[in-house]
Structures are given as C-alpha cells and as structure tokens.
C-alpha positions as CSV (number, residue, x, y, z in Angstrom):
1,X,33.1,0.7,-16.4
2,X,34.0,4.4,-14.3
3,X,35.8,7.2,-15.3
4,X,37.9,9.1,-13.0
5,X,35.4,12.6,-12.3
6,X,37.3,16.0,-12.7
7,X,36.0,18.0,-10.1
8,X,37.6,18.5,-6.9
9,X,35.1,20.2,-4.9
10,X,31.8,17.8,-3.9
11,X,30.7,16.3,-6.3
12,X,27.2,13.9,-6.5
13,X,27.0,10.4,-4.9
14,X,24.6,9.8,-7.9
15,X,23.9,12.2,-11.1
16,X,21.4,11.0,-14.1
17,X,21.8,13.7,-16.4
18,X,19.3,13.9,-19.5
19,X,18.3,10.5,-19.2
20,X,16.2,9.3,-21.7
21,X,14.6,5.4,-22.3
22,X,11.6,4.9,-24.8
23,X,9.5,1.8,-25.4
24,X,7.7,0.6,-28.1
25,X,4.9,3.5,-27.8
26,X,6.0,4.5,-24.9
27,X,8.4,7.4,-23.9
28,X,9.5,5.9,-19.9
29,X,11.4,8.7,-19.6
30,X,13.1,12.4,-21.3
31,X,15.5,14.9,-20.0
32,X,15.8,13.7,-16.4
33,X,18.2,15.3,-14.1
34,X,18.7,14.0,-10.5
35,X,21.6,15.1,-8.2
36,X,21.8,12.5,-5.4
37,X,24.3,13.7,-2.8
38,X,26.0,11.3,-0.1
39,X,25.1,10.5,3.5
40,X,21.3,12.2,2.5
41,X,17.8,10.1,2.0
42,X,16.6,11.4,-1.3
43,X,13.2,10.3,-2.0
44,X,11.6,9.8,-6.0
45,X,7.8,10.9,-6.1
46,X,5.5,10.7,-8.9
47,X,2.4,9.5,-9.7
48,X,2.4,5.5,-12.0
49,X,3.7,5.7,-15.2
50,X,5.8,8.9,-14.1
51,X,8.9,6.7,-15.0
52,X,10.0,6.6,-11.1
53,X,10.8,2.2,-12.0
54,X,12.3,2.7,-15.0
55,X,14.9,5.3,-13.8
56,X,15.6,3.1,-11.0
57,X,16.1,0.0,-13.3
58,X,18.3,2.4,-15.2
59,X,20.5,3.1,-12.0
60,X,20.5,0.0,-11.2
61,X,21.7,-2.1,-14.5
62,X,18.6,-3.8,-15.2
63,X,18.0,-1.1,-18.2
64,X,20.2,1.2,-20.4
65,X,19.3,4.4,-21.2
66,X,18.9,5.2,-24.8
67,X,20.5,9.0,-23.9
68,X,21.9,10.6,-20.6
69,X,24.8,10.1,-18.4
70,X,25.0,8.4,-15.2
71,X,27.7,9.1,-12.8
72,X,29.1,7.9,-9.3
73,X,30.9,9.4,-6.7
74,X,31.9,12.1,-9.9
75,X,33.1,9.2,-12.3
76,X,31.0,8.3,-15.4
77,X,29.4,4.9,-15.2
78,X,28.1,2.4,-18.2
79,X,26.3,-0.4,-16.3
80,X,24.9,-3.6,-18.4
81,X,23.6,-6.1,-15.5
82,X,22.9,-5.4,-12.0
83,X,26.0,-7.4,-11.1
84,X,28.0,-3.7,-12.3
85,X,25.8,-2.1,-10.4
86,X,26.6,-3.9,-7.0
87,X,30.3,-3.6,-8.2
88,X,29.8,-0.5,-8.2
89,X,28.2,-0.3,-4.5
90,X,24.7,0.3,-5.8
91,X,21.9,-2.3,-4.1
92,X,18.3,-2.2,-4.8
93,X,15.5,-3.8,-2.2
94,X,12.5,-4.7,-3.7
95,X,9.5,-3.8,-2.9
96,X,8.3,-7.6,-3.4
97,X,11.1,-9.5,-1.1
98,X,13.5,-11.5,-2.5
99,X,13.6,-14.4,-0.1
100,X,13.2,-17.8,0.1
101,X,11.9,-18.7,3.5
102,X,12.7,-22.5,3.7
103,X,16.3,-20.9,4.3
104,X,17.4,-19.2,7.4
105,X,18.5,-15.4,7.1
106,X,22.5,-16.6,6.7
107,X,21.3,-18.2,3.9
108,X,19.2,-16.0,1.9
109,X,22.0,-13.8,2.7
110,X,25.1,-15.4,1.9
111,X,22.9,-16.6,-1.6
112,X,25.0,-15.3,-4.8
113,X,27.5,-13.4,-3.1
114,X,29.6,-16.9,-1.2
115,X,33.1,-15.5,-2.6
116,X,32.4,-12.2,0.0
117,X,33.0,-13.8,3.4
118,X,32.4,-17.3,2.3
119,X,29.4,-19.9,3.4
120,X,30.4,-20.2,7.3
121,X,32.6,-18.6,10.3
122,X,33.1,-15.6,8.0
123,X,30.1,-14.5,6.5
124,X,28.4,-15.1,9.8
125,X,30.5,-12.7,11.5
126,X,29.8,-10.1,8.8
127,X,26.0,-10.6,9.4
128,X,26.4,-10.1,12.6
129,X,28.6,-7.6,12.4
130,X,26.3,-5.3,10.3
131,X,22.9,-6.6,12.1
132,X,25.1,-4.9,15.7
133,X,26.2,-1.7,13.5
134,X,22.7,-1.1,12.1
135,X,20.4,-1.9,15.1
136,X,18.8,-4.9,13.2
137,X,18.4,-7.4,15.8
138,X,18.3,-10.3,13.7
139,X,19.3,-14.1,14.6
140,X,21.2,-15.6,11.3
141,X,20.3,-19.1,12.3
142,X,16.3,-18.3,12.4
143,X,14.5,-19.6,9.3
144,X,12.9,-16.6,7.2
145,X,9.5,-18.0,7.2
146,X,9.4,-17.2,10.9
147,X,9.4,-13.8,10.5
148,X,7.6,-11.0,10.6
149,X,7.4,-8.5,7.4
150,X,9.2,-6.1,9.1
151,X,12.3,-8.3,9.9
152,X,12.1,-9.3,6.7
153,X,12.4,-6.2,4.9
154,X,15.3,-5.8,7.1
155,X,17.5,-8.9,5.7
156,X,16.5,-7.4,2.6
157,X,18.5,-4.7,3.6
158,X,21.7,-6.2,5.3
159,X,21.7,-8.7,1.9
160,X,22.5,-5.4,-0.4
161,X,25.3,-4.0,2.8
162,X,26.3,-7.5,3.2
163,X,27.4,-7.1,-0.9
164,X,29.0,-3.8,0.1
165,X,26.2,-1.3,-1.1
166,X,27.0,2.5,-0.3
167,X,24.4,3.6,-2.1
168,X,20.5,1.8,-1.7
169,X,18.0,2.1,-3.5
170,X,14.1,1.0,-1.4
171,X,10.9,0.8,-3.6
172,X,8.3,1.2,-1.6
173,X,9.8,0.0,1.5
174,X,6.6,1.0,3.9
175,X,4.0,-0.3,2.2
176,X,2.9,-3.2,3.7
177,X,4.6,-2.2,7.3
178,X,2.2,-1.1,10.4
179,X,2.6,1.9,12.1
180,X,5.3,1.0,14.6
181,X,7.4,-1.1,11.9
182,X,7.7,2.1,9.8
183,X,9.3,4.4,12.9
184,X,12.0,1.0,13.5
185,X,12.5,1.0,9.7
186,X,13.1,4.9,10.0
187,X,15.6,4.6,12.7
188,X,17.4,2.0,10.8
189,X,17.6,4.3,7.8
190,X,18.8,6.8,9.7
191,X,21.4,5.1,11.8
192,X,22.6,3.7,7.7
193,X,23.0,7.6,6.8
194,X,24.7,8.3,9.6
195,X,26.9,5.5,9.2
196,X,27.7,7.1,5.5
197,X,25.5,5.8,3.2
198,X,23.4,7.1,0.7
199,X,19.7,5.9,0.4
200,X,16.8,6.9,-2.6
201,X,13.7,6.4,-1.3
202,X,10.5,5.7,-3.5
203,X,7.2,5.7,-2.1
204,X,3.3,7.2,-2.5
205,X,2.9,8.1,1.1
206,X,4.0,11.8,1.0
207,X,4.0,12.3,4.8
208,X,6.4,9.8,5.1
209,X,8.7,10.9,2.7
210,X,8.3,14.7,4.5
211,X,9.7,13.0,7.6
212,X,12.5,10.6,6.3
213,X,13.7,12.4,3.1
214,X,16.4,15.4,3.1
215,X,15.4,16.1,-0.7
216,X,12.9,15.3,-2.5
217,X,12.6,14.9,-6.6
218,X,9.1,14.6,-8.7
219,X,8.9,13.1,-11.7
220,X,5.7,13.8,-14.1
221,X,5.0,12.0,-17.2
222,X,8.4,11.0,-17.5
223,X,10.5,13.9,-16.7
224,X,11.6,16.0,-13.8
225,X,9.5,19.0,-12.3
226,X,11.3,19.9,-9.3
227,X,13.2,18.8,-6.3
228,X,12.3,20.6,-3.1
229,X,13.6,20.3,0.0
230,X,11.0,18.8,2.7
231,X,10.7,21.7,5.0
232,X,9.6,23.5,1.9
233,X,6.5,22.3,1.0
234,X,3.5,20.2,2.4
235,X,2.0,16.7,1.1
236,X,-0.9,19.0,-1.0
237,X,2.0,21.1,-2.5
238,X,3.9,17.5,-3.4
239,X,0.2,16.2,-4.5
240,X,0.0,19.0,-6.9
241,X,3.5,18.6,-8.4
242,X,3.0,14.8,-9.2
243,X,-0.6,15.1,-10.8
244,X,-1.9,18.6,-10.4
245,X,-4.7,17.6,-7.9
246,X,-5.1,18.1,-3.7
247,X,-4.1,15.0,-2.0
248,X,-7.0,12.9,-1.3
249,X,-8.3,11.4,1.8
250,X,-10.6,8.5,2.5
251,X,-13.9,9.1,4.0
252,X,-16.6,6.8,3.8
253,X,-19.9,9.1,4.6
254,X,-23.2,8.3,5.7
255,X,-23.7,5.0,6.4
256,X,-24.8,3.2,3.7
257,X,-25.4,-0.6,5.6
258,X,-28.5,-2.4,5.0
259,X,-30.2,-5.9,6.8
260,X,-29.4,-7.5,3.6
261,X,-26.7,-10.5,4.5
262,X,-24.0,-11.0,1.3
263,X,-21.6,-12.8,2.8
264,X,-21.7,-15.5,5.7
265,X,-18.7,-16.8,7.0
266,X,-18.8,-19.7,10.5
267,X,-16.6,-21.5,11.6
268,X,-14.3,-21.2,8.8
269,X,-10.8,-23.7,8.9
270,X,-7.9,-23.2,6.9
271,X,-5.0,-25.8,6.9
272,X,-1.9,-25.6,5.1
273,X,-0.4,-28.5,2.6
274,X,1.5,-30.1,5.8
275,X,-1.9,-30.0,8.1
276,X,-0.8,-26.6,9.7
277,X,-3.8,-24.0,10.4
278,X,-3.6,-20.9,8.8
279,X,-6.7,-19.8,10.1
280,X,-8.8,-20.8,12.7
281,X,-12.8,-20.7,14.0
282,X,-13.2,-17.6,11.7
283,X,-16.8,-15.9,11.7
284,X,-18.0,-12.9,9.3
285,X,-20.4,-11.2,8.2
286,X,-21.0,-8.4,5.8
287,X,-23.7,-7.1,4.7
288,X,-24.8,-5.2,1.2
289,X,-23.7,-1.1,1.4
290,X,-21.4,-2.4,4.5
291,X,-17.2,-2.0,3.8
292,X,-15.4,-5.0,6.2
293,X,-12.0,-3.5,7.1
294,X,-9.3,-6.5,7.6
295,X,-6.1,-5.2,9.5
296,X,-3.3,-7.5,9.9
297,X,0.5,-7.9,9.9
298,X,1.4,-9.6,6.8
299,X,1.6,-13.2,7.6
300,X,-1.3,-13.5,9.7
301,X,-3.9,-15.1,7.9
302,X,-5.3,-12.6,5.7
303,X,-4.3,-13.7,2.8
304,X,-5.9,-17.4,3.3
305,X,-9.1,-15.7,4.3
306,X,-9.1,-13.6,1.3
307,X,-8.1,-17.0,-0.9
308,X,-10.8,-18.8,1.1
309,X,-13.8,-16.3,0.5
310,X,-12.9,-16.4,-3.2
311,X,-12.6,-20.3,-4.0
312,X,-8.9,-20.5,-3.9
313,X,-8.8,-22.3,-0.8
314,X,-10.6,-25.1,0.7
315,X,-12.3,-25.1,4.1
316,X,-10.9,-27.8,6.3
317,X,-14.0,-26.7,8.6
318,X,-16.6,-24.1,8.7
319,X,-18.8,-22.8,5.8
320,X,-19.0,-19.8,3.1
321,X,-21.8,-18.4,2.3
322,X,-23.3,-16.2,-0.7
323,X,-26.2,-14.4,-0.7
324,X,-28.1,-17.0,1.7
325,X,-26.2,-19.8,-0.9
326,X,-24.2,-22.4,0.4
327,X,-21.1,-21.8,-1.6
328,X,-18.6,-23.6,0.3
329,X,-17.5,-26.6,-2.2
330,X,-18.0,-24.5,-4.8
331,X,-14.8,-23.0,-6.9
332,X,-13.3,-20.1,-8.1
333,X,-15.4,-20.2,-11.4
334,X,-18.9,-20.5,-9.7
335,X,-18.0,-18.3,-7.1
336,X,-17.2,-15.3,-9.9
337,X,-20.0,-16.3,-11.8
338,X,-22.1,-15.5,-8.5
339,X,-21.1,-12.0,-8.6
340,X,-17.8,-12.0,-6.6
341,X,-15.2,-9.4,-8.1
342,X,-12.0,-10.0,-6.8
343,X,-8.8,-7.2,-6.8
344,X,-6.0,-9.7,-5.9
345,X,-2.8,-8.9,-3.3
346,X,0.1,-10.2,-6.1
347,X,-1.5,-8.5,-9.2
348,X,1.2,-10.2,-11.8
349,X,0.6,-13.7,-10.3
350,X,-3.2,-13.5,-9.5
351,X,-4.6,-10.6,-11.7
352,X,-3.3,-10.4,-15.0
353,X,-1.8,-12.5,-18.2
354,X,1.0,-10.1,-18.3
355,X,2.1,-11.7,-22.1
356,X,-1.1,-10.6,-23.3
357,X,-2.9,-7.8,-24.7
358,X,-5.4,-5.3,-22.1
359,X,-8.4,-6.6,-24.2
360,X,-7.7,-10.2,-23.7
361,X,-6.9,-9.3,-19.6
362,X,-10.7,-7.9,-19.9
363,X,-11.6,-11.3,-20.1
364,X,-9.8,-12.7,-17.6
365,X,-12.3,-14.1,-14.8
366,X,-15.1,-12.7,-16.8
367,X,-14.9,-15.2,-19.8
368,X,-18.7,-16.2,-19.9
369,X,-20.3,-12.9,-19.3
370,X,-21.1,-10.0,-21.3
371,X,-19.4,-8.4,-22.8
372,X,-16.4,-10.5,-22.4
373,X,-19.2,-13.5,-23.8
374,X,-22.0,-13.5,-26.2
375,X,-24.1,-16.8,-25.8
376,X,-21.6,-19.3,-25.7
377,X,-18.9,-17.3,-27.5
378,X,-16.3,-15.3,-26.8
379,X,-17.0,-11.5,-27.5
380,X,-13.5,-10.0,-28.4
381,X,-15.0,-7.1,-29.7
382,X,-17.5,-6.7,-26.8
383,X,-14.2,-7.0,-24.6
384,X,-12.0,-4.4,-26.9
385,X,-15.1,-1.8,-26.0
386,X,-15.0,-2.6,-22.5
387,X,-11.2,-2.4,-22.5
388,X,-10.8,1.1,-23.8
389,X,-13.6,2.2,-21.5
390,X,-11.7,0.9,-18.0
391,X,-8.6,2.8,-19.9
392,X,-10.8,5.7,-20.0
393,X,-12.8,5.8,-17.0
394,X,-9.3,4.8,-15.0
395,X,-6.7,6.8,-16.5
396,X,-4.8,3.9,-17.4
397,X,-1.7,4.6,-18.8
398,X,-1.4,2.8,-22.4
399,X,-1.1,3.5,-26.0
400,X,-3.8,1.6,-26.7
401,X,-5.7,-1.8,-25.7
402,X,-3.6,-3.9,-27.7
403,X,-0.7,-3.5,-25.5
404,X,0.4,-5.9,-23.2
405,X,-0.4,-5.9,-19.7
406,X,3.7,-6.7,-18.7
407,X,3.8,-3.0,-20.8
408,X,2.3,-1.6,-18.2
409,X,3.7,0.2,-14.6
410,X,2.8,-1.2,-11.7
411,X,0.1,1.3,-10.8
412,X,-1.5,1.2,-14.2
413,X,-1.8,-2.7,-14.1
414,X,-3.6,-2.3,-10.4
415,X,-5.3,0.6,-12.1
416,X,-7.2,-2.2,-14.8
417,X,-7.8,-4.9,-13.0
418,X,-9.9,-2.4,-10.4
419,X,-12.0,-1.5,-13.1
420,X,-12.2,-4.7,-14.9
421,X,-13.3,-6.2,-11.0
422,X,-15.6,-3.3,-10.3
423,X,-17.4,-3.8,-14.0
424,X,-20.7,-5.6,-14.0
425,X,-21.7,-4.7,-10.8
426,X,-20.6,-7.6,-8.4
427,X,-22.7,-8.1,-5.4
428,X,-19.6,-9.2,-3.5
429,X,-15.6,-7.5,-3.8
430,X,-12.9,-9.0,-2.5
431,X,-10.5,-6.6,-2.6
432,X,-6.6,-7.1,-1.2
433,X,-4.6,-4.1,-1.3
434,X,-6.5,-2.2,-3.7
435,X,-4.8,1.0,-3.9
436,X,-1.2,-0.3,-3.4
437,X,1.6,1.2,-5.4
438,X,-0.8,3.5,-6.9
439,X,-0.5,7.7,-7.0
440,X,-2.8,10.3,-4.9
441,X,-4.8,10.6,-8.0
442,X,-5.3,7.0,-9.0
443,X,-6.3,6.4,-5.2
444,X,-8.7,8.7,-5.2
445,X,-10.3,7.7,-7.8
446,X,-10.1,4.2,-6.8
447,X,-12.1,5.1,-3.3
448,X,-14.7,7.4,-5.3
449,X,-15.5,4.1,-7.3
450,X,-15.8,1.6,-4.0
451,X,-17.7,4.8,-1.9
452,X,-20.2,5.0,-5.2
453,X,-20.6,1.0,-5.6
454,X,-21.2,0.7,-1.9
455,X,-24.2,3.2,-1.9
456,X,-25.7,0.9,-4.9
457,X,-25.3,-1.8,-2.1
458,X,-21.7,-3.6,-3.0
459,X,-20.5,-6.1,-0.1
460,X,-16.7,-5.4,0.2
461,X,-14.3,-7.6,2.3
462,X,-11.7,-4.8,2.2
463,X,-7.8,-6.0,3.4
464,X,-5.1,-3.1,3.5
465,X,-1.6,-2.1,5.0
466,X,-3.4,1.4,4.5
467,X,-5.0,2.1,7.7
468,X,-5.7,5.5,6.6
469,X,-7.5,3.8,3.9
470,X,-9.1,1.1,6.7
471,X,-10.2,4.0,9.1
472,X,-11.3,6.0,5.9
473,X,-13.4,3.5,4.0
474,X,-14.6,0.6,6.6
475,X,-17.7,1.0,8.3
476,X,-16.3,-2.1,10.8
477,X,-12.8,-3.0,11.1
478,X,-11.6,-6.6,12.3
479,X,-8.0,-7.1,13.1
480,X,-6.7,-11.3,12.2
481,X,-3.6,-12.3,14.1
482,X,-2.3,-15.7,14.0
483,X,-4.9,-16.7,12.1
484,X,-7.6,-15.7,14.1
485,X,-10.2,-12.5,13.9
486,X,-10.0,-10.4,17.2
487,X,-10.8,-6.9,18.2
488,X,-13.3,-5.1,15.9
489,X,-12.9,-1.5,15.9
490,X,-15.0,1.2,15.2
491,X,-13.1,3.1,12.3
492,X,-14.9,6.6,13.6
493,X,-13.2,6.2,16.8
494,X,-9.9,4.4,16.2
495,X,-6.6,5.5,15.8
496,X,-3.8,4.1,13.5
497,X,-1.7,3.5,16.5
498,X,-4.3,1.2,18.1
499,X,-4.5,-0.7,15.5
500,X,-1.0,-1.4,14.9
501,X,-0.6,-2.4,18.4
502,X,-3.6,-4.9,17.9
503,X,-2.3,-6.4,15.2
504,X,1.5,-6.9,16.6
505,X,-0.3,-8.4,19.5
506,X,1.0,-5.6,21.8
507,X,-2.6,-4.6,23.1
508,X,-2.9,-8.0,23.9
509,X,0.0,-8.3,25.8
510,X,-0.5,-4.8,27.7
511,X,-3.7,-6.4,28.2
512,X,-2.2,-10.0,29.5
C-alpha cells in the first residue's frame, strides 16, 4: 500500500527512517536511517549480527518493522509478503540461489511469475530481451545444472528484472565468484545502473564494495554509524566503523609442516546417483602442521571431495586414509570419532539443528565425547559449559545458550560451529568455506584459531572462494576442475589472478 510523497524536488529511491525490529532477546535493529537514491549502487556493511539481514528482510516484505517508515520513490510503503515488495519493483537475489537445475533458465525464470509474459513466445522474448540489454549472454533453452556459478547468479538476476524490479537488492553476490567472475558481475551491475536501476549491495569484502559502491552505509550492533562516500575512506577506515578493529589479513608464518602423514588420499572415485563421475583419479596428501588449499569454481568437484574425506560419500574407487588407518568403508560417525572436525559448506543443512538450543548444537557430531558425553551418557551440563565458552571465546552473538541456533545471523551460526569443530583438538579439519558470510573481526579471529591449531600440528583440508584467504593460510594450494586435482601452486608465489584462470580452465586453454 503507497502513499503519494509530497516533495517535488528529488526525493529517495528508498528511505528506512527510524526503523526498529526486536526479537525475543534480541534488539535486530533501532533507529536506522538509510537514504537510497536512484540509478546509484549503495552498499550495507557491518560486521554479523549488525542487523544488515534483518533490514533487508524488512525492505523486502519478509518482516515488519515494529517502528520506522519505509518509503519508495517519495511515497510511504506498508509491505506484508514479498509478493508487495515485487509489486512494488523491489527484488532480492539471494545469496544461496534460488534455482532448480533440472529446469532450464526459461524455466526457473518464468517459475511464479507466468501471468508476466506467459510460459512461451512471450516470456522468451522478454528473457532475451533483457539477457541482450544487460550483457548477460545467457541461452534460455540450456538446463541450469549446466552452468557455471557465475551464470547462475546471473539468472538470479534477470528472474527479479524479468518480474520488473527497479530496485535490487544482492546479499553477498561475490562470495563464491573467482576473480574474473566478480569484474563480469561488476560490469553487469553497472550496465543495470546505467540502464536506471537502483541496486543495494551487501557484502564483507570492503575492497569490493570501495570499487562498485557510490555510497556506502555501516550498520553497528543494530543501528547506523555513518554513510561515507567511497572515495572517502579506505577498507581499514570501513574496518574500524563496523567493529572498531584494522582489517585483517591472512598470513600463515613459518612453516609449521612436519613428516607426519594425516591424511592419504589414492586414487580416489566419486560417482554420482546415475553412475556420472564427480571426481576422478584424485590423490592427496596432507600432512600434520600442513594447511591444503583447495581452489575451485563452484561445481567442480570440491564439494564431493570434501563429502568424501568426511564419510558422506562413498568411494566408487580409490582409498582414504587416516593417520596410517584405512578408513575408507568407514562412516561419518567413525570418521569423527577418529578425530576429524568438520566446518561444513551449507551450515543450516550440514552444521546445525537450527530448531534447537546452542547447547544441544554443542553436541551435534560430538555426542559420545566429553564433554558432550560422560561414560555412556549424555553430559548436558558438560555441553552447556562448553557452549557458553565457544560463545565466549568466539564472540557469538546470543542472549544466552539456550537460544536457538535458527536465532542466530548467519555469521554467528558459522561463528559456533568453528569453535564447536575446532574443540577437542582434531587431528584432521575439514573445513569448507570457513570464514564465509562472516565480518573482518570474526575472520580474523577465525584464521588466528586455524594458524594456532596448525602449529600444535592440525591437518586442515582447507576449501575457499577466498583466495586471499587460500594464498594467506595454505602452505600448498591444489586447484580441482571437472573433478579432477591439477596445478598445485605455491601460495608465496601466486597471484589471485592465476588462480582464477586455473580454475576456469583458461591457463589450460592458453596453455592448449
């Protein structure tokens, strides 16, 4: 529902004035003021639990504010469901995609809005309409599961123009995107402001949003502390605003690797459910006080190898090895018990009980060990103690260890399961995007824990999108593509840019 604005001279594409939203012990957000003008990239900083999700939520009808205004294009707004948001030409892309990819990009575009352009000639000559407009060189007939994460964040994008959004909202739209994806994702952003539109931008990486954003807003503990335009201050200024500390930097120190072998992988064989190989002929080794950089496109293969080091996955060939153990037919279960700490990719799926309190996610994966375990028994008190000591030692973000994990921002929930993974000492972690969606501070206290467990002698297998964090933390990197490991790299000698081309294949081909 809009009312007419009163003003005739400019007026905001998007105002929240003196928003407010509380949770059960929890104030999200008080006394925020954002001025979002049109045609500009205005990017939303903060460190987790800053309230940067819930605003957006706010804008975007998933939540109400319980005070504060919201207007668009000068006319107050009331929105109750996303649908009046997109009525209202607001669209939102996850950063989690929305896709199904047993449909072709028509399809997962045209899904929920068919009354636009309809289901055939029509809605594929919008499609390719915008993909021509927007430089997004995409084929509407090709199936999603084809495609590479950066095309795909791209029919994420023509889904919300293709339901006439003016105004787009992109969580975290870089942070699984190589180097070379991020500058094609940058020109499409700014061929869309050109074009008119209006774009919020929320991400961690502050250099990025230096070079995309035209203003920039932080948000601290749930309010607003400044917007700045970018030629105005540095990443270590922005660092400051959102937590008060210099923006950190991986570096891994003196070397730390012993003759000690942790983990054996030869041969290694994935197949899929249909008999398709996911990974192929895959040999590893990593040794205790050693950090194993993966690098790869998303899509690749990591993730199976990642599954298939941790039990998840069987080997259709090859063999895993623990600690001179055979481990191969062994499970998940055995695999932990061994010593194997594991920081999954998809935290909600893999990595929590979101209905369930932080004391009772303590346990998770742990279940027969102290202090999760006494003997035989379960040790809720033991895992209360424990609990309150990751939210300590972590900076978790909670009223208390009674609160449930879904409670929780995103950051804060990677936040726990880090320190529930890196409790007990494991011999072996498998960590998958450890630091992602997580603030400057929470990342650098996140590296400080791996740098100190590695010079007790940890084993990490060590997959990122970060390759600041790969260079930074790996003492060897290995780049998967198609399901096979290539190139090892020498992180002292690297740059970002060779690796990206590596892992899109393009060094191969310059190569070929």
């Amino acid at each position: 529902m809009t009312e007419p604005g009163a003003s005739d001279g400019p007026v905001p594409a998007v105002q929240l004035a003196g928003i407010a939203k509380r949770f059960p012990g929890v104030v999200a957000n008080h006394d925020v003021d954002v001025e979002i003008w049109p045609g500009t990239v205005h990017a939303l900083v903060g460190e987790n639990g800053a309230g940067k999700s819930t605003l957006m939520k706010i804008l975007y009808g998933v939540q109400k504010p319980d005070e504060g205004m919201i207007t668009v294009d000068g006319g107050a707004v009331t929105f109750s469901s996303p649908g009046d948001a997109i009525a209202c030409g607001i669209g939102m892309v996850f950063q989690h995609f929305q896709l199904a990819d047993n449909l072709t990009v028509l399809e997962n575009v045209v899904l929920g809005a068919e009354r636009r352009h309809g289901i055939g000639a029509g809605a594929r000559r919008e499609i390719m309409r915008i993909s021509q407009v927007y430089g997004f060189d995409l084929d509407a007939d090709e199936l999603v599961e084809t495609l590479g994460v950066g095309e795909r964040q791209r029919v994420e994008i023509l889904k919300v123009l293709y339901r006439g959004a003016r105004i787009i909202i992109l969580d975290e739209p870089t942070a699984v995107l190589v180097p070379q994806e991020v500058d094609a994702l940058f020109a499409n952003l700014r061929e869309l402001k050109r074009e008119g539109h209006t774009l919020v931008f929320i991400s961690h990486k502050l250099d990025e949003v230096l070079a995309i954003a035209d203003e920039i807003t932080v948000l601290r503990r749930g309010t607003t502390v400044a917007t700045v335009p970018p030629a105005d201050v540095t990443p270590h200024d922005l660092a400051e605003l959102m937590v008060g500390a210099e923006l950190p930097s991986p570096s891994r120190g003196d070397s730390t690797v012993t003759d000690r072998t942790v983990l054996e992988v030869r041969g290694l064989r994935v197949e899929g459910p249909s008999g398709r190989v996911l990974l192929d002929d895959v040999d590893l080794v990593i040794r205790a006080g050693e950090v194993l950089g993966i690098a790869g496109v998303e899509g690749n293969g990591q993730t199976e190898l990642v599954e298939a080091v941790i039990g998840m996955r069987p080997a259709a060939a090859g063999s895993v090895a623990l600690g001179g153990t055979d481990v191969t037919r062994w499970g998940t279960r055995e695999r932990r018990a061994a010593g194997v700490g594991y920081i999954p990719e998809d935290r909600q799926r893999h990595g929590l009980l979101l209905g369930f309190p932080l004391w009772e996610n303590r346990m998770l994966g742990h279940q027969t060990r102290p202090p999760s375990a006494n003997g035989v028994w379960l040790d809720p008190a033991g895992a209360r103690a424990d609990a309150a000591r990751i939210v300590e030692s972590y900076d978790v973000r909670t009223p208390g260890v009674d609160t449930s994990a879904r409670s929780l921002s995103g950051g804060n929930q990677q936040k726990f399961i880090v320190g529930r993974e890196m409790s007990g000492d494991p011999m072996l972690l498998v960590a998958a995007h450890p630091t992602r969606g997580v603030d400057v501070g929470a990342q650098a206290a996140i590296w400080d824990h791996i740098r100190e467990a590695r010079r007790r002698g940890l084993a990490v297998l060590l997959v990122s999108a970060d390759l600041d964090e790969l260079i930074g933390l790996s003492d060897t990197i290995r780049v998967v593509l198609r399901g096979r490991l290539g190139d090892e790299f020498d992180p002292q000698d690297v740059q970002p840019q060779q690796l990206g081309s590596a892992m899109t294949g393009a060094a191969a081909d310059t190569r070929g």
